[in-house]
N, C-alpha and C positions, 0 to 999 in steps of 0.2 A: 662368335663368343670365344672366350677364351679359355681354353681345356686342359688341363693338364695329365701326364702318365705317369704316376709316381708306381717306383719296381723296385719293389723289396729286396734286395741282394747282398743284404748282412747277414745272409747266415753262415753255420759253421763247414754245414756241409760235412759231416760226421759219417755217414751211413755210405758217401761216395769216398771213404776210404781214406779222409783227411787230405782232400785235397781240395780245392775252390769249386765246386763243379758249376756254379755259374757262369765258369770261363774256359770250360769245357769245351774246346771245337764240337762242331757237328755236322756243318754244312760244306756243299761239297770246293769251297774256297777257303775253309778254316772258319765259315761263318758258327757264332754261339744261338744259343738258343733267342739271346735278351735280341739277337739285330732281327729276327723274324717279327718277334713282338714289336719292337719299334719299329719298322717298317710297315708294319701293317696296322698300326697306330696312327702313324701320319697318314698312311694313304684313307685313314677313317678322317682325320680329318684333328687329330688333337695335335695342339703346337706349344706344348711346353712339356720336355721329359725331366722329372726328377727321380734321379738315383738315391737309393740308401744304401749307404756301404758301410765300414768298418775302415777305423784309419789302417789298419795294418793289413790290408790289402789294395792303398789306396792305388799305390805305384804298379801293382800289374792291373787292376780293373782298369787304368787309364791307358797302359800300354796296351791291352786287350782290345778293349772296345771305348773307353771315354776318350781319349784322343780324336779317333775315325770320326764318333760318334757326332763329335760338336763339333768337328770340321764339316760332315754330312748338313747338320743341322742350321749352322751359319748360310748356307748356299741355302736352303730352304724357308730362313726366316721362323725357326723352330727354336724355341728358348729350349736351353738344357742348365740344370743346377743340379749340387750334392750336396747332399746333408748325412752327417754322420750319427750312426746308433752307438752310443755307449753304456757301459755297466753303471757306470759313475750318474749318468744323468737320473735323478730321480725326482720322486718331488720334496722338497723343503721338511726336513724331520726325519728321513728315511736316509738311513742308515747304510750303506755298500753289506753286504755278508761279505767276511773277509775272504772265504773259501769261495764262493759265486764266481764261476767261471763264464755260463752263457749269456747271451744277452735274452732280454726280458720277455721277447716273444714279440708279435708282429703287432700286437695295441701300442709297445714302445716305439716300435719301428714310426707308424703313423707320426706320432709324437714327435719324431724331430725334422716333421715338416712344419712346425707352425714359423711364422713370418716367414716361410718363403711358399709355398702354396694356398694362397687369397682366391682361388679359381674353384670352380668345378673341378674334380678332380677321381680319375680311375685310379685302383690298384694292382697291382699284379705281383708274381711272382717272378721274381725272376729266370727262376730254374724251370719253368713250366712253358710250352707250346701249347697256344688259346687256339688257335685256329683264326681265320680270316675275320668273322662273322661275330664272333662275339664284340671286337674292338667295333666295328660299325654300329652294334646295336645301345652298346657302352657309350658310343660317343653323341649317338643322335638322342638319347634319354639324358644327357648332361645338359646337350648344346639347346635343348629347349624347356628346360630348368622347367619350375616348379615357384606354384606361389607359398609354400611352404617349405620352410627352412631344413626339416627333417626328411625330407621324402629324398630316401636312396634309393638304388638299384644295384641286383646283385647279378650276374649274366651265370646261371645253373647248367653244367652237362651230366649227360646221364653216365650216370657210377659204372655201368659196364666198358665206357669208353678213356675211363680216367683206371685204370688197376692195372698194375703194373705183374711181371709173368717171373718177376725175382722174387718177392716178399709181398709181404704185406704195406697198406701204405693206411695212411689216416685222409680221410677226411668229415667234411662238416653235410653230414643226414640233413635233408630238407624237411620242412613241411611247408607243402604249396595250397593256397586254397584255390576256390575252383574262378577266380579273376584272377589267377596269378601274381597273387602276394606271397611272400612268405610269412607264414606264422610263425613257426620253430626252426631254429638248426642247432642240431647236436654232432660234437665233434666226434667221429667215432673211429676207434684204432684198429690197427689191424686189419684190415678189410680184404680178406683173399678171393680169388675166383675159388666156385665148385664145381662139382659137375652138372648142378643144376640152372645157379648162376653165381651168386657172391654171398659172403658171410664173415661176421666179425665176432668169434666166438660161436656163441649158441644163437647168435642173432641173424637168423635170414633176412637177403636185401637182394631184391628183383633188378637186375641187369640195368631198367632203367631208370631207377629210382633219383631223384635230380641229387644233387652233390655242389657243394662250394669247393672252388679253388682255387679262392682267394682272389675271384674277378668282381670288384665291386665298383661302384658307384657313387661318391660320396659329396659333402660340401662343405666348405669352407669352414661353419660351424660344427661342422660334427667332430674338428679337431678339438675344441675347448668341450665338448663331452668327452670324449676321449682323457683329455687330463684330467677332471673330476674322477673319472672311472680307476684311474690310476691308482689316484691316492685309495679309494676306498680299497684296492686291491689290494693294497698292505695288511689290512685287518684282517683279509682273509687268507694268509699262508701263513700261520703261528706253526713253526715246525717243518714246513719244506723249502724255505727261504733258501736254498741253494739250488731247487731245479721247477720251483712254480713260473708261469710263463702267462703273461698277460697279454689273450691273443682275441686278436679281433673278431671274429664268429662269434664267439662269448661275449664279447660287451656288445654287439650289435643285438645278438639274442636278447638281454637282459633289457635296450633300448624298449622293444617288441613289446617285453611281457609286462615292461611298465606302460606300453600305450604311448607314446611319444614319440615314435617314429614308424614310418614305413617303407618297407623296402619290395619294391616290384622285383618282379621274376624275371626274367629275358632268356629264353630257354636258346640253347643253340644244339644241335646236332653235331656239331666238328668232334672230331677226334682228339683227345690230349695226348702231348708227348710230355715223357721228362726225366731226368737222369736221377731218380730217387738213390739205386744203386747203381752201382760201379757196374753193374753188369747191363745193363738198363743203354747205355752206353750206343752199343752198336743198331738194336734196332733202332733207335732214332735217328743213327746218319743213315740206316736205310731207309726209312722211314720220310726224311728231309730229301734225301735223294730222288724217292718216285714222287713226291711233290714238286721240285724242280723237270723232272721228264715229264710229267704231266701237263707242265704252264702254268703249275698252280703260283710259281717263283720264276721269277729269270736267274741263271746263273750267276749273274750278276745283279745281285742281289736289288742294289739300289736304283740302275737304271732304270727303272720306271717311273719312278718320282723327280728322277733328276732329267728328263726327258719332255 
């Protein structure tokens, strides 16, 4: 069957100090974070990568890694496509804010995959290291579909292994029932270690409490929900229309509580990496480093698949 990986990598990347940090060396050949994730995507077994970028970065993400990338991917028989996130793209009535500088958040992102992702399709971040295990588990809950059109999966690690040792990070609070569905996810800020385990404000959150990071599971139709949810999403920012963000954990949540879809759990154990900040930086190429002296990577990166 035919699978796609679509990697979110239009963002501003603000907090890594205005600079791309999607295209961030880390690995010990000047590999980025996205060639781990697509490597270990295909060796799951998905053959079609779609990027989201931003035009005005189109010229270094291709000199970076889209060049390699679809050169790699041609010799493997791997479809690769781009699609572009804009301000301007809305839906029909909706107005630009003239001052609106970001883009609309990762529910737009999805959005400017429609007529080119008709597949099964994972999502990721791009500035994020999944580990091995979750793309495997991702890809074998795709690649043997479902007779029902709504039935996602979202691949959960536990929040002690995703917090960063700079700041605070945000993510999306699970609730798992006891078949491993998800009932609820709330996006929560802030989220620092303590000395007990973690906490977001006054809010205690036990070390391994599951967490989204944006590794999901999706189909084909979930894109034309997605644009409905859009539109409704105008009606509700009267007054922050210059920094409200239409992000997918919340419209997948809102999916839940109306009953109309369901999203299995896929729990993995790996450890996340990711350049949140600028400082975040170095442990990760250590970090990428002892997974290559381990075997968990060849130094060269791609020989294995090309082998």
């Amino acid at each position: 069957m035919k699978t796609a990986l679509v990697i979110m990598a239009a963002g501003i990347g603000s907090r890594f100090g205005g600079g791309i940090k999607q295209l961030a060396p880390i690995g010990p050949n000047g590999e980025i974070i996205m060639d781990y994730s697509i490597h270990d995507a295909i060796a799951a077994g998905f053959n079609k990568i779609v990027f989201i970028i931003r035009k005005d970065i189109e010229e270094d993400f291709r000199e970076v890694i889209g060049n390699r990338i679809e050169a790699l991917c041609q010799r493997l028989g791997v479809e690769v496509a781009y699609v572009f996130q804009r301000l301007d793209d809305l839906p029909e009535g909706v107005a630009l804010p003239a001052e609106r500088k970001k883009p609309w958040g990762t529910g737009q992102a999805i959005l400017t995959c429609r007529g080119t992702v008709k597949e099964p399709f994972g999502v990721i971040n791009a500035d994020d290291y999944y580990g091995r295990e979750g793309f495997v588990k991702l890809h074998d809950f795709l690649a043997v579909g479902s007779d029902e059109p709504n039935a996602y999966c979202m691949v959960a690690f536990q929040l002690g292994k995703t917090l960063s040792e700079n700041g605070g990070v945000a993510r999306g609070v699970c609730q798992v029932s006891a078949d491993s569905y998800l009932t609820d996810i709330n996006e929560t800020f802030n989220i620092v270690r303590t000395a007990e385990a973690a906490a977001s404000g006054d809010l205690p959150l036990a070390l391994d409490t599951p967490v989204s990071m944006n590794m999901w599971g999706l189909t084909p139709q979930f894109i034309e929900y997605l644009a409905e949810g859009f539109k409704a999403f105008f009606n509700t920012i009267a007054g922050n229309e210059l920094k409200a963000e239409y992000l997918l954990p919340n419209y997948i949540g809102e999916l839940l509580h109306r009953g109309v879809a369901t999203v299995k759990v896929l729990h993995t154990p790996d450890q996340w990496f990711g350049v949140t900040y600028k400082e975040d930086k170095e442990s990760v190429v250590n970090s990428m480093r002892a997974l290559v002296e381990k075997g968990v990577y060849r130094a060269d990166l791609y020989s294995d698949l090309l082998s």
